[in-house]
N, C-alpha and C positions, 0 to 999 in steps of 0.2 A: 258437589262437582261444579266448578266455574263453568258456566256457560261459554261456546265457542260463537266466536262472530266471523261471519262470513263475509266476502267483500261483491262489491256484485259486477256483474260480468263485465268484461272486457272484452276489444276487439281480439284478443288472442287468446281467449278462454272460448268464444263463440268458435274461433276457428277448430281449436282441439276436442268442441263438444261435436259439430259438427264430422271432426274424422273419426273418433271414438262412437256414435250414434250409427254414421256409416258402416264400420266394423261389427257390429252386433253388441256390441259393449253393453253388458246389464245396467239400468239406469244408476242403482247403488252403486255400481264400480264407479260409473262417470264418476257420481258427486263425491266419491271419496278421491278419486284422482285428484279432481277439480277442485276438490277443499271446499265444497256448495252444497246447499241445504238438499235434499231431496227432491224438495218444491219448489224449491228455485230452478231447478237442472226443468224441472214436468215445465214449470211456466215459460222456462225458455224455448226447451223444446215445443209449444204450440206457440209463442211468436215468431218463429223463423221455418212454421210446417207448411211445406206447399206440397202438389200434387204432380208425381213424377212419374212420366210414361215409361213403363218397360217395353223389353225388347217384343214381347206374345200382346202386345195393348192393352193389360191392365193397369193398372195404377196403383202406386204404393207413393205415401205419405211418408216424406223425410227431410230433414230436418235444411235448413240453409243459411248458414255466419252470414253473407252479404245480406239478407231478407231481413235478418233479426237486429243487424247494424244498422238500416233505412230507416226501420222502424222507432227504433231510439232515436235516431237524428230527429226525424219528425215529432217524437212526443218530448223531446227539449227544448223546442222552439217554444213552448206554453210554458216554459219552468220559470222560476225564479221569481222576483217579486211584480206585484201587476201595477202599472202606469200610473204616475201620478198626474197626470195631464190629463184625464178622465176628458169631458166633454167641456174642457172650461176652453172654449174658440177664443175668448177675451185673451185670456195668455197666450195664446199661441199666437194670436196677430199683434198681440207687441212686441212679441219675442222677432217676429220675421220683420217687421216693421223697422224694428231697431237696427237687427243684424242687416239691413238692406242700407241703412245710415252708416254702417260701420262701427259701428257698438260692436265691442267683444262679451262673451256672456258674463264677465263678472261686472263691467260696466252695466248691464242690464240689469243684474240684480241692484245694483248701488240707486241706478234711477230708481227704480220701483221704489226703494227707500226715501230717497229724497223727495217725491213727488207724491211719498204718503198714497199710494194706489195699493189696492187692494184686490187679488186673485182667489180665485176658490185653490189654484196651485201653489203651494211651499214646494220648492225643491232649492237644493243646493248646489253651488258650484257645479263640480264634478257630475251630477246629475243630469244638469242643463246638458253641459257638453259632451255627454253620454247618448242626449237622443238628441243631441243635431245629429252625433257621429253615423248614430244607427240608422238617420234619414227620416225621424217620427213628426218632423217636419216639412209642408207639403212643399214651400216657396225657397226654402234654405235649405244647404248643406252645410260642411265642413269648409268646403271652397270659400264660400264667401265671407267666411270670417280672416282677422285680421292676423299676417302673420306673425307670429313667436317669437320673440328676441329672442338672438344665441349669444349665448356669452362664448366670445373668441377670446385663446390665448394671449396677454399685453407679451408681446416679446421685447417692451423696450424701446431705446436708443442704437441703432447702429454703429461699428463699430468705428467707421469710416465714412464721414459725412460729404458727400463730394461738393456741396453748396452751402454757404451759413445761410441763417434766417436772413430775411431782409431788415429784422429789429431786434426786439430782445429776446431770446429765446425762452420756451415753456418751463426749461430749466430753473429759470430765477422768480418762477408764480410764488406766492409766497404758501404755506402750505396749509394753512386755514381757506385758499381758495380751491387749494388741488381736493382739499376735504370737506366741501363744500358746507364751510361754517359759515359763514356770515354770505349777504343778500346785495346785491348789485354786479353780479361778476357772468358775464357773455360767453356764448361761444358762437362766434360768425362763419357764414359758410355760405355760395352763392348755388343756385339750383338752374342749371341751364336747359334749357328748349332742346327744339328738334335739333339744333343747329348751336354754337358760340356766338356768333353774330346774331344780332338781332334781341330784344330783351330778354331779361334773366328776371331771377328773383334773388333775395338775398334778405335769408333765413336769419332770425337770431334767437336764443334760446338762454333764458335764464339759468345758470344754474343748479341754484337753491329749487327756484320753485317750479322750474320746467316750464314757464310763460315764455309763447312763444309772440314774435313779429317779425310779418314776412309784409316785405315791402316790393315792389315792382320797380327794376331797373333799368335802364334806356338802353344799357349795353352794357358785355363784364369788361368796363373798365375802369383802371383805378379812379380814375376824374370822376366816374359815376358814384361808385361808392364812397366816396366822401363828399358829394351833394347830397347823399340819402344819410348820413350821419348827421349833416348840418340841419335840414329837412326835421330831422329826430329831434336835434338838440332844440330848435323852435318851438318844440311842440312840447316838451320838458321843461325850457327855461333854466332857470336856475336850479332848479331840482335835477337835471340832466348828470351832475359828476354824483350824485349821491347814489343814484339809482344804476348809471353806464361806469362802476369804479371803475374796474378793466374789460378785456374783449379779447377772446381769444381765437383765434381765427389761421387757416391754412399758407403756405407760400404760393397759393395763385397769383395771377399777375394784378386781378383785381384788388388785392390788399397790400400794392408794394408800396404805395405813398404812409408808409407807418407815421411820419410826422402830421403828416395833415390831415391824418384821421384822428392825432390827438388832439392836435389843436383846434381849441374853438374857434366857431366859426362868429360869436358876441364878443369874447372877451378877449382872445388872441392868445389865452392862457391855456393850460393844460387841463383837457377835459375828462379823458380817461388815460389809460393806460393799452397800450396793445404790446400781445405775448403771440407767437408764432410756436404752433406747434411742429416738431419734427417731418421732414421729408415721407413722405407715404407712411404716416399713422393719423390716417383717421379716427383711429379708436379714442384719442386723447381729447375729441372733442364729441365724444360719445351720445352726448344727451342732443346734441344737433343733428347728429348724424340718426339717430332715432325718428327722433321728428321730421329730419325731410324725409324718412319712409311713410313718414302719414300724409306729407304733403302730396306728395307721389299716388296716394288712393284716389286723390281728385285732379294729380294732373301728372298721368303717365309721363314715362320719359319717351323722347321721341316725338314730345306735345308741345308745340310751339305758343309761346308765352303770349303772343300780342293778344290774341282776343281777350284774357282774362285782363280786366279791369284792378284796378286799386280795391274796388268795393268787394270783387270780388275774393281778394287775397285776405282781407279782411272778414269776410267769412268764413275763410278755411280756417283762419286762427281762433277765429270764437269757437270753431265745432274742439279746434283740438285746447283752447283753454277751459272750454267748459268739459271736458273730457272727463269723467269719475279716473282716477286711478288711486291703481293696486298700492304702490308705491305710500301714495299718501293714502290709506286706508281708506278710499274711494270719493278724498274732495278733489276738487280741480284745482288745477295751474291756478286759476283765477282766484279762489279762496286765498290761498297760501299770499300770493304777488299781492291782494289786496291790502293782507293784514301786515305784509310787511313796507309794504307804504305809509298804512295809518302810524307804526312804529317809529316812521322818519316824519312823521308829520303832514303827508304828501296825501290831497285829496285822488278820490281814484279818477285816473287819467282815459281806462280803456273802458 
């Protein structure tokens, strides 16, 4: 005879045991109703037995679905498997330590690798951000981690342009940049204060390797950002067309001198290339648009530029070049930017 399996109670079997219990119902009738072992029906029935006043002040013992649902809720809380975080305080104040820098938890694990450190805890990904979620940390939550890219729908070109670029359009990139094959190709973009007036910053973001430089500007005007281009190119030399091929950047008013941001400011010849992306698609310069959400963790919008120094911008970009990422199996901007410099023969510059 196969053996029958039984499934174990439910919120709606406690209810029916509880109305049938009520009724006088023989305990064999229950568990044949109920499709439950005999001894399952007797064990349920004394977890959910309390002590009910009659009408004459005796007391008669019967049965309660809500009492015996509490009960389970509470002996679930202990289920499942037990904590790998055991007493090891060393990982847990790196982990807060880091999450308070803005490390995301798989960047955490990536340091611990690179930095050859050693925890009594092994967990993985998913693990980690399982007990921020549930709060098994005392200084961190879920809040203070870093938000999620979403990938938005590309809708395109529209269909009707009411303005052309002010240069050459994103349309004619050549498509080893759009598919970011080869290493020297921008996407520019300015990060403004409390206010437009008064300084900006103006973000640039490699490509290929996602190396970022964020430079401080006197004001978003075009006159400015083609003093911080020439400013660049001083500082590159002759290695400056190898490294800046093209730059792709929005129709703000601060990128309308297209000419004189290609031309150099040494040789009077042409330095890079600028490519104008489409009217309100920011997505087309994606990996910029990325990064000034990191730049944004150290300088809210609504935060007026001047106090933050040069040196200071300068820092924000070391935290976000030396960044573990996902992306590149947890090297940084800086790895990748390095070794495709050593490739052009370019000593490292940052």
């Amino acid at each position: 005879m196969q053996k029958e399996h039984f499934r174990k109670f439910t919120a709606t079997d406690r209810a029916k045991l509880e109305a049938l219990n009520n009724a006088g119902i023989p305990i064999r009738e229950i568990a044949r109703q109920l499709n439950k072992h005999i001894s399952s029906v007797y064990r349920e029935l004394k977890r959910g037995a309390y002590e009910h006043l009659n009408g004459d002040y005796t007391f008669s013992i019967l049965y309660s679905s809500d009492k015996a649902e509490e009960h389970r809720k509470y002996l679930s809380i202990g289920m499942g498997r037990p904590l790998k975080l055991e007493n090891d305080y060393a990982f847990v104040r790196f982990v807060e330590r880091m999450v308070k820098k803005g490390y995301s938890p798989y960047a955490i694990l990536k340091e611990i690798r690179r930095q050859g450190l050693s925890f009594r805890t092994k967990i993985c990904l998913s693990t980690l951000y399982n007990y921020i979620d549930k709060g098994l940390f005392l200084h961190i939550s879920n809040k203070d981690l870093m938000h999620k890219g979403s990938r938005r729908k590309k809708y395109g070109t529209k269909e009707t342009i009411k303005r052309a670029p002010r240069g050459e359009s994103i349309e004619y990139r050549p498509d080893p940049v759009n598919k970011r094959m080869e290493f020297g190709h921008w996407e520019m973009d300015s990060v403004i204060g409390k206010r437009e007036k008064g300084n900006t910053i103006i973000a640039l973001t490699e490509r290929l390797t996602r190396m970022e430089i964020i430079l401080k500007s006197k004001d978003k005007s075009a006159v400015s950002t083609v003093q911080l281009l020439n400013r660049l190119e001083r500082m590159f030399g002759a290695t400056f067309r190898k490294v800046f091929r093209t730059i792709t950047v929005d129709n703000g008013t601060e990128f309308s001198q297209f000419e004189q941001m290609e031309r150099s400011c040494l040789t009077k010849q042409r330095r890079t290339k600028i490519y104008y992306c489409h009217p309100y698609s920011s997505w087309e310069r994606g990996s910029n648009e990325n990064q000034n959400g990191m730049i944004r963790r150290f300088i809210p919008k609504s935060t007026k530029i001047e106090p933050f120094s040069q040196q200071d911008l300068n820092r924000i970009a070391d935290w976000i070049n030396d960044y573990p990422r996902a992306i590149f199996d947890g090297r940084s901007s800086r790895d990748l930017f390095t070794e495709e410099l050593q490739k052009l023969g370019i000593q490292k510059i940052f």
